[in-house]
Residue, then its C-alpha position, 0 to 999 in steps of 0.5 A: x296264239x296267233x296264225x302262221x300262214x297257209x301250208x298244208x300237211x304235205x309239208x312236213x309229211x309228203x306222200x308219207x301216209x295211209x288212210x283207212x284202207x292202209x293205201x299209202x298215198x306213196x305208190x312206191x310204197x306197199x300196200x295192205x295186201x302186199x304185206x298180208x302175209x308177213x303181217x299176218x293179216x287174213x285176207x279180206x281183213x282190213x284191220x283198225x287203228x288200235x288192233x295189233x295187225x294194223x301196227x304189224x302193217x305199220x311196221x312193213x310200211x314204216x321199213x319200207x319207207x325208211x329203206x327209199x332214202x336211208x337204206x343204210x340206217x334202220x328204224x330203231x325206235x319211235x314217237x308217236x304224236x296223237x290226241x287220244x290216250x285209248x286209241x292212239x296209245x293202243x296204237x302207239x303201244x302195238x306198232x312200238x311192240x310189232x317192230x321190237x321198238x322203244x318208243x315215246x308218245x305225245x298225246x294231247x288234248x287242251x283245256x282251259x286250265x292245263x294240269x302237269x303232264x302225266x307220265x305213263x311208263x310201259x315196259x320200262x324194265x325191258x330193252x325196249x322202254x316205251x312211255x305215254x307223255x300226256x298233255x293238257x296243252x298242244x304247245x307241250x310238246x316243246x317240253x317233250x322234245x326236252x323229255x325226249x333229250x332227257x332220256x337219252x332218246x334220240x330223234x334221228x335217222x333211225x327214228x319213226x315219228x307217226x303223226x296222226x292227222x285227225x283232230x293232232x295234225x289238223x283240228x287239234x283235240x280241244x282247240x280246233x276239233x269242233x269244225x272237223x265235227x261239223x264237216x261230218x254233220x253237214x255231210x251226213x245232213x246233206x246226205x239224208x237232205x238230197x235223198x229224202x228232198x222235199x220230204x227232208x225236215x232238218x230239225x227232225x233229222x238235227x233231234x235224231x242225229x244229235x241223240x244217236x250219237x250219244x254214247x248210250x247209243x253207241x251199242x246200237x250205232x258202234x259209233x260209225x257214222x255211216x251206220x248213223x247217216x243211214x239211221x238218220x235217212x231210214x228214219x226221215x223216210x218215215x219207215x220208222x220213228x225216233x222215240x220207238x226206236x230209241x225205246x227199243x234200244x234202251x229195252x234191249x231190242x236191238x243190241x247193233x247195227x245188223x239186226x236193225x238193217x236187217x229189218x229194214x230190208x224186209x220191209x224194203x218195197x215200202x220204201x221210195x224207189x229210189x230209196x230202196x235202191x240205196x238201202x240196197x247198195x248200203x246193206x250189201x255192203x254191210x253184209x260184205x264186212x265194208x265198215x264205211x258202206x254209206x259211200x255218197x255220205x263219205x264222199x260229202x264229208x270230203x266236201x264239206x271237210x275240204x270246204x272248212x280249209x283255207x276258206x278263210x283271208x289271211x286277215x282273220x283272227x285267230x279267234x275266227x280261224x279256230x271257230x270256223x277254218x280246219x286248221x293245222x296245228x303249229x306246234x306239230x308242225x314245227x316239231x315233225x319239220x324239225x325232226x324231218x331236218x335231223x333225218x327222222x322218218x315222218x309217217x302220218x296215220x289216219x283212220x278216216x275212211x279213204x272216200x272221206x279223204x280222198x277225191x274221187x276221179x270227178x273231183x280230181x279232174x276239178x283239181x281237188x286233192x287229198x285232205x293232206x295236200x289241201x292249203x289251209x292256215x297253221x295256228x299255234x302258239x310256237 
């Protein structure tokens, strides 16, 4: 592998993009609520990635794109480049059926001793084929370019190539994704440190948060890391502690998120001023259906995720960049600017949360930008 300079998302993707709250950052573009109604969506649901209105959304999105510089020539099939086979190939399978597509998918995630890729085949008796191409190498998807021309599946003007952003495009599943983790840890850790100030003890919240975010807790958390920043900060508040929690958990007592919150609002005046202020906003935002209701921890994990890219010389190894700089993946990046070369429609999804991606209007009067215009550098081996 070696660098390959400084670029940023945006390069090969422009404005083509939602996040979370399905806001593409094109305002030519509709919007979730514009297309509700013809994607079925119930109002006030903001849908997620692997559910089948979210791909309805998609679609709208996707033809709306397609018709600004190419009305003449409809969208007719898609590929999709992710790193998860549960939640980009829900995804990849959902928009491919929303939009009556045939449609191939790369999904990679690297490991030390790469195996042949598996083929997965769906629906490959019907006039819309569509198979899951899963690698152990982020450079395979040169062999699936090849697997693509091999099924006589052209990427052209009526084509949608979706790239997913996180851990694909940038922080590349097994090679690169331990950084953008500790992005989100440093944010929640300076969250709960900032709130609690000198009542904040790091290796109480490091025990906590390491063991809450362990998949048997996942019931308990459902896996939201706002909903775990909070756990960390009412526990390092002192309201409760660490072992009887997670032996309530284990025994059955608090089965989500909910309940948890729930108690902690009736005993909400035992909590500092400023704290129960806090408690406040989180658990109105909670009962109003808001999955990101922690907003400062968010708002912190856009920070720290931005100060991981580009922060490192143009000198650094390869090795350093992969440890310590959120990079964007080579391989990704040369295969979408080829396909956007032959005319295809590149479109970039990502399910981190607006406020984390996004900078608030301070910030942007500082001249930050959002995580897919930051300059970082492109590792690869292409």
């Amino acid at each position: 592998m070696k660098p390959h300079g400084l670029t940023s998302v945006y390069e090969f993707l422009s404005d083509f993009l939602v996040y979370r709250n399905l806001r593409p950052l094109d305002a030519r573009l509709p919007a979730l609520d514009d297309v509700r109604d013809r994607a079925g969506v119930p109002t006030a649901m903001t849908p997620r990635k692997s559910e089948p209105a979210y791909a309805r959304v998609i679609v709208e999105i996707l033809r709306a794109a397609r018709a600004l510089d190419a009305p003449e020539r409809p969208l007719e099939r898609v590929v999709y480049i992710g790193d998860t086979c549960m939640n980009d190939g829900t995804a990849f399978t959902n928009i491919a059926r929303a939009g009556d597509w045939p449609g191939l998918a790369f999904i990679a995630s690297e490991r030390e001793a790469p195996d042949p890729p598996e083929i997965i085949e769906e629906d490959e008796t019907s006039e819309a084929p569509r198979a899951l191409y899963l690698a152990d190498r982020w450079a395979a998807i040169s062999d699936f370019v090849s697997f693509c021309r091999a099924r006589d599946f052209p990427v052209d003007a009526g084509t949608a190539v979706i790239v997913d952003l996180d851990k694909t495009a940038l922080g590349a599943r097994g090679r690169n994704d331990h950084v953008i983790n500790q992005a989100r840890v440093e944010a929640v850790r300076r969250t709960v440190g900032e709130l609690l100030g000198d009542a904040f003890d790091p290796r109480a919240f490091q025990a906590a948060y390491d063991v809450l975010n362990e998949s048997e807790f996942h019931p308990f958390t459902a896996d939201n890391q706002d909903y775990l920043a909070y756990i960390c900060l009412i526990l390092g508040s002192g309201l409760y502690e660490l072992q009887p929690l997670m032996a309530r958990v284990r025994a059955g007592g608090l089965t989500s998120f909910e309940p948890f919150i729930a108690q902690v609002d009736a005993r909400r005046d035992d909590l500092a001023l400023s704290l129960r202020e806090i408690h406040q906003r989180i658990y109105g935002r909670v009962r109003a259906g808001d999955p990101t209701p922690f907003k400062a921890f968010r708002y912190n994990e856009y920070v720290a995720t931005v100060e991981r890219m580009g922060c490192l010389g143009d000198d650094a190894s390869v090795e350093m960049l992969l440890a310590e700089e959120i990079v964007i993946t080579e391989e990704v990046r040369e295969a979408a600017l080829r396909w956007k070369a032959r005319g295809a429609l590149l479109f970039g999804l990502s399910d981190k949360p607006d406020e984390a991606s996004i900078p608030g209007d301070a910030l942007a009067r500082q001249g930050y930008v959002p995580i897919h215009r930051v300059q970082t550098h492109a590792v690869g081996e292409a």
